[in-house]
C-alpha positions as CSV (number, residue, x, y, z in Angstrom):
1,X,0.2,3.8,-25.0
2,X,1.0,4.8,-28.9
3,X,4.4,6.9,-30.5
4,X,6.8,5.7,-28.0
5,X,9.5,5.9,-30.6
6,X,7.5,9.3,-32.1
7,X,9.9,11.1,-34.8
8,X,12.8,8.6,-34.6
9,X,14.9,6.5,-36.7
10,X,15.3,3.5,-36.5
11,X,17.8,1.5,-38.7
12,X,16.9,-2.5,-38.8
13,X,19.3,-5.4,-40.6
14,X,17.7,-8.6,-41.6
15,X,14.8,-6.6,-42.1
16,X,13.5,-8.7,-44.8
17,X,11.2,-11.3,-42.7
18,X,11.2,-12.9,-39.7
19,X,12.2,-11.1,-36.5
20,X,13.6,-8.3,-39.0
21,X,10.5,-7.7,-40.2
22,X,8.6,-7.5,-36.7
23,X,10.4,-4.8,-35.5
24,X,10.3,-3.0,-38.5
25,X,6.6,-2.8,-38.3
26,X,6.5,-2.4,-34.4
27,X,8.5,0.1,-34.1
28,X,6.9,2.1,-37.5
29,X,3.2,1.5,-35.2
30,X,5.0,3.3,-32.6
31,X,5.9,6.4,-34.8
32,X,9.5,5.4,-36.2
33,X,10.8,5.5,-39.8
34,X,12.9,2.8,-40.6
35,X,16.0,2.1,-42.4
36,X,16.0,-1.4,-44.0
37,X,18.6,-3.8,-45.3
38,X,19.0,-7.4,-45.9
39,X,20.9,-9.5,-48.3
40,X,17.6,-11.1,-49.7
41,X,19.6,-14.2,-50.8
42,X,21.8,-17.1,-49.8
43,X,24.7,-16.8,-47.1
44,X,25.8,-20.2,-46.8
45,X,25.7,-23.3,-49.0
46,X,25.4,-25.7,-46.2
47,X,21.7,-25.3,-45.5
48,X,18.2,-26.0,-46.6
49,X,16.6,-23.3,-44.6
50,X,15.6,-21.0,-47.9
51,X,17.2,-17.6,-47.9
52,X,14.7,-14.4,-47.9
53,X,14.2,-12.9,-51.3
54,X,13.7,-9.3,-53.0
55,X,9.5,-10.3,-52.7
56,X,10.0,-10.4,-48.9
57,X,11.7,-7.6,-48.6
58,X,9.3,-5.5,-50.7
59,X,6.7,-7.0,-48.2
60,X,8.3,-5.3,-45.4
61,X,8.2,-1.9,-46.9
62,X,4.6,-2.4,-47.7
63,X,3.9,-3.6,-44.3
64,X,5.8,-0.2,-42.5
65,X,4.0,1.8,-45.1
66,X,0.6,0.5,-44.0
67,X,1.3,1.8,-40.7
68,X,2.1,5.6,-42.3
69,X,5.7,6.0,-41.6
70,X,8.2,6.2,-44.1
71,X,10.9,3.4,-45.0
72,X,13.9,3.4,-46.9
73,X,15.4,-0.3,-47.8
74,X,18.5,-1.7,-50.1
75,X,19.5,-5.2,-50.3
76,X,23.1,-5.1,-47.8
77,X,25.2,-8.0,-47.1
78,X,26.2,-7.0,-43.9
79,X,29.6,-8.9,-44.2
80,X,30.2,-5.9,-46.4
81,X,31.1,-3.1,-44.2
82,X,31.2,-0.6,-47.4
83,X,27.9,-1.3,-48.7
84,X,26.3,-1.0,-45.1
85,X,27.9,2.6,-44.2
86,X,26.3,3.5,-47.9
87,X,22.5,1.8,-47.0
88,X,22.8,3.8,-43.6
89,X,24.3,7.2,-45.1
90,X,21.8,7.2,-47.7
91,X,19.0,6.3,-44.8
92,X,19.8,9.2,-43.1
93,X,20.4,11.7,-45.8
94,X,16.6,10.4,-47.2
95,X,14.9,10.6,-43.5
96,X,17.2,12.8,-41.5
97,X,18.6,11.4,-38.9
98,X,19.4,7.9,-36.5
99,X,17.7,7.3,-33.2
100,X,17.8,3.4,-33.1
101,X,20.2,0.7,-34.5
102,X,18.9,-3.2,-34.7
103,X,21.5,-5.3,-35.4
104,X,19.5,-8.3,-36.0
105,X,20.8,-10.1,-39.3
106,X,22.0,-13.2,-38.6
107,X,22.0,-17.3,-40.2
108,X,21.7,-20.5,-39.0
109,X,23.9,-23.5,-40.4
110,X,25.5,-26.7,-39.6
111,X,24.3,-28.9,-37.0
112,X,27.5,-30.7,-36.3
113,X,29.8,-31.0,-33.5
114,X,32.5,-28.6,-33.1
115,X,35.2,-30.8,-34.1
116,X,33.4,-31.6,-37.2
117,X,32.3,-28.1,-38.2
118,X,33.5,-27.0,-41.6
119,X,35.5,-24.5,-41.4
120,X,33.4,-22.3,-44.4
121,X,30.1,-23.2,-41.8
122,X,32.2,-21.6,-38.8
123,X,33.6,-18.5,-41.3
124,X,29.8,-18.0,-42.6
125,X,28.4,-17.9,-39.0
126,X,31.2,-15.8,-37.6
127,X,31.4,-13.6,-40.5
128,X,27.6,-12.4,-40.5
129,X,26.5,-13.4,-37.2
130,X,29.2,-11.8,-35.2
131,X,31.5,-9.7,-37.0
132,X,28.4,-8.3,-39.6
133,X,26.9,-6.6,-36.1
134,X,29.9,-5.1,-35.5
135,X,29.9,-3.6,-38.3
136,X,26.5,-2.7,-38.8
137,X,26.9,-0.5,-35.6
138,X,30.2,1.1,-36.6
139,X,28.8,2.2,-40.0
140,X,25.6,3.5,-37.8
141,X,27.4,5.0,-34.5
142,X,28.9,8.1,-36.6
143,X,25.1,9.2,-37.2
144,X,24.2,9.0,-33.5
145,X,27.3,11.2,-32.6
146,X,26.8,13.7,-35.1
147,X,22.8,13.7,-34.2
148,X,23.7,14.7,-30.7
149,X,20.6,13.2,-28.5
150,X,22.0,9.8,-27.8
151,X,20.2,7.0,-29.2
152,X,19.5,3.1,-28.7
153,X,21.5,0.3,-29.9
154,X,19.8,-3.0,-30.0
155,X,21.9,-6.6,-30.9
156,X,20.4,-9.7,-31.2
157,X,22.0,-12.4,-29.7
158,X,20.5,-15.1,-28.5
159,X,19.7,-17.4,-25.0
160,X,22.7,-19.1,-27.2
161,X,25.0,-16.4,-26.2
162,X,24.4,-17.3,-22.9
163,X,24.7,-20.5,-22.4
164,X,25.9,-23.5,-24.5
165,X,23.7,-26.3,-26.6
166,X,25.2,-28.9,-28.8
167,X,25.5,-28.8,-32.1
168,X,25.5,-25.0,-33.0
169,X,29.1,-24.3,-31.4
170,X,29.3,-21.8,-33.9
171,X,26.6,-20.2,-33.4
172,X,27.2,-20.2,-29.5
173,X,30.4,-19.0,-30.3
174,X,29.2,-16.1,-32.3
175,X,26.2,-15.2,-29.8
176,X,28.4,-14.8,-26.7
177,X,30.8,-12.6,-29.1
178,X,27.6,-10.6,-29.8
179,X,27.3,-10.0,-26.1
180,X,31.0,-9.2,-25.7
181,X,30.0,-6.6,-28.6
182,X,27.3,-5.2,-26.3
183,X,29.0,-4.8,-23.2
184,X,31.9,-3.1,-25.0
185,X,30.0,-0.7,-27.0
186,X,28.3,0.0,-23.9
187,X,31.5,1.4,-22.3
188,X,32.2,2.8,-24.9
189,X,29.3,5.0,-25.9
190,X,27.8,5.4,-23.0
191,X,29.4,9.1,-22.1
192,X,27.6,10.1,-25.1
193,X,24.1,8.9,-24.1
194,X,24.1,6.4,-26.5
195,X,22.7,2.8,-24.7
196,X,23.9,-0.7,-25.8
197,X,21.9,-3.7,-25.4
198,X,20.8,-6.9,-26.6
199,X,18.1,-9.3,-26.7
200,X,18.4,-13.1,-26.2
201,X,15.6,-14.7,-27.3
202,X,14.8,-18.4,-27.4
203,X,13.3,-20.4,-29.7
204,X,11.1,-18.2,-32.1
205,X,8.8,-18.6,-34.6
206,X,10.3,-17.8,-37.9
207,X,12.1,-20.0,-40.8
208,X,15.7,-20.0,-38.9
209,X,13.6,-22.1,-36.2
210,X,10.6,-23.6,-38.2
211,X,12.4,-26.2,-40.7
212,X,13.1,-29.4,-41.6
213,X,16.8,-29.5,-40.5
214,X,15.8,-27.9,-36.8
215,X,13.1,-30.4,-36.3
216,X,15.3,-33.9,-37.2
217,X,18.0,-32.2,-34.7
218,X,15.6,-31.5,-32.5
219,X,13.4,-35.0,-32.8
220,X,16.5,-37.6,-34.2
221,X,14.0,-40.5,-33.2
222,X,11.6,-39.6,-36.1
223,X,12.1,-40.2,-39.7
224,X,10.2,-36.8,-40.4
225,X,9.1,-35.2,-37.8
226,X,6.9,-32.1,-37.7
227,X,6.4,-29.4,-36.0
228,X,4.2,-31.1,-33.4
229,X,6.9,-33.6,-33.1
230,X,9.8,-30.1,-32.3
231,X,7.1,-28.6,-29.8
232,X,7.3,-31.7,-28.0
233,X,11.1,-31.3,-27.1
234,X,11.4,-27.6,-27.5
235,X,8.8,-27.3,-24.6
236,X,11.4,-29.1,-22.5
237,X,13.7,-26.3,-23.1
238,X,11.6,-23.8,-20.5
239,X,9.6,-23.2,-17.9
240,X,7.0,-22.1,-19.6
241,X,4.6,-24.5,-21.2
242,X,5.7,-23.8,-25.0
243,X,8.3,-24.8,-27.3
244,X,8.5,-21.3,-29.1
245,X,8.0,-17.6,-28.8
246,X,6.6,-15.1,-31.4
247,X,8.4,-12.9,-33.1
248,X,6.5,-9.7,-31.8
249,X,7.3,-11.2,-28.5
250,X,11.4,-10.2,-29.4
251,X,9.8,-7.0,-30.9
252,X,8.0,-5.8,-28.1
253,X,11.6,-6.0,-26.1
254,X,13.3,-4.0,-28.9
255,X,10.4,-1.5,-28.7
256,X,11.4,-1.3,-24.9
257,X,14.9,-0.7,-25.3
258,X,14.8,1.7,-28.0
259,X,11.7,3.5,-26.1
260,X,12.7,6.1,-23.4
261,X,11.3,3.8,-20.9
262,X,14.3,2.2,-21.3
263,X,16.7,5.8,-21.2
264,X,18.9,4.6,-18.0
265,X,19.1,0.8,-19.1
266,X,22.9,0.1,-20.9
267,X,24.8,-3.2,-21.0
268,X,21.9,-5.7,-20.2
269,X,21.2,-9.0,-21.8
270,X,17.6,-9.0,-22.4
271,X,16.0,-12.4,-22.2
272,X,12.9,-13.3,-24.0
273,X,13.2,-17.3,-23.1
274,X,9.6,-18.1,-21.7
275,X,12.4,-19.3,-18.5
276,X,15.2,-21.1,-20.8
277,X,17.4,-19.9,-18.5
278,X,16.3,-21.3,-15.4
279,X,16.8,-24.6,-16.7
């Protein structure tokens, strides 16, 4: 089956690498032009996990242009509502419309406790991991109204936002308000065709999971573990005999959602958790 998003737009944050990137370039295979943004440097100061760069970015676009469909990209902060609305204006006015909104941007920080978070690691997480999908999707929505034919909304939460682990409160904290999100917008939008939903993935292959700090939380007993050593205990995590998904595994759900397969599915919590949540 090919062009299951055929002559859409599709408007991605954190496009820069990772799962970003993925459904960038799944959904541009499937016949979408894409609308790209990410910050492309560092959020918070209290992490080693590198930031994505320009470079990365740039690799994107190349990557969606391989495929023959056209991308627009700026480097957005999404904590910064004005410079999003601009990114997705300009988007629109270059390719002509919104179909599809992937709220994906999002950090990882910390490690602590709750009671011995920092408070600039809880404002970081809650600031871009929560409140910068809001407003990614209420500088988008106005483009699906005035486009008239519905459209998809995609957020990604996390198997986080639906159940607790230790130390990533924050995180937790921000993931279940990213479902909140969803349901709401849901209600919300729904008269006008518009569906809301997100995707809850589990551990996934990309450098929010894959680094240093994940694997000593992960595998305290070790001096420096690897990531043999994290596949060990993340296995433990599912049902499934793996410790991590890929990211076109997430894509493949986003391609789903914002497919017309998906026309009469609103409001669900997608989870891509190789059985997380049966445990």
């Amino acid at each position: 089956m090919g062009g299951r998003v055929e002559g859409k737009v599709a408007f991605i944050t954190g496009a820069a690498r990772g799962q970003g990137r993925s459904h960038a370039v799944r959904l541009a295979e499937e016949g979408a032009d894409i609308i790209a943004i990410d910050v492309c440097g560092p959020i918070s100061t209290h992490t080693d996990i590198p930031p994505a760069t320009p470079d990365d970015l740039a690799q994107t676009v190349d990557l969606v242009k391989g495929t023959g469909r056209r991308i627009v990209s700026e480097q957005v902060d999404v904590r910064d509502f004005a410079a999003v609305k601009a990114a997705v204006d300009s988007g629109v006015e270059q390719l002509g419309r919104l179909d599809i909104v992937v709220a994906n941007a999002g950090i990882g920080n910390g490690g602590q406790t709750l009671d011995h978070t920092s408070e600039e690691d809880w404002n970081d997480m809650i600031d871009v991991n929560l409140s910068g999908v809001w407003k990614s999707v209420k500088a988008a929505v106005p483009h699906l109204l005035a486009g008239g034919n519905g459209g998809s909304i995609i957020l990604t939460s996390s198997v986080g936002g639906l159940k607790p682990y230790p130390h990533t409160g924050h995180y937790i904290a921000a993931k279940h308000g990213v479902i909140g999100l969803m349901r709401t917008f849901a209600v919300e939008l729904g008269q006008h065709s518009i569906r809301v939903n997100a995707v809850c993935p589990t551990n996934v292959n990309t450098p929010l999971f894959m680094n240093e700090g994940t694997m000593k939380l992960f595998r305290p007993d070790l001096e420096n573990p690897g990531p043999d050593d994290l596949a060990v205990a993340a296995q433990f995590m599912h049902v499934l005999p793996v410790g991590w998904v890929e990211p076109r595994d997430i894509s493949n759900a986003v391609l789903f959602l914002a497919s017309d397969e998906a026309r009469y599915v609103t409001g669900l919590p997608v989870t891509v958790d190789a059985g997380s949540m049966l445990k």
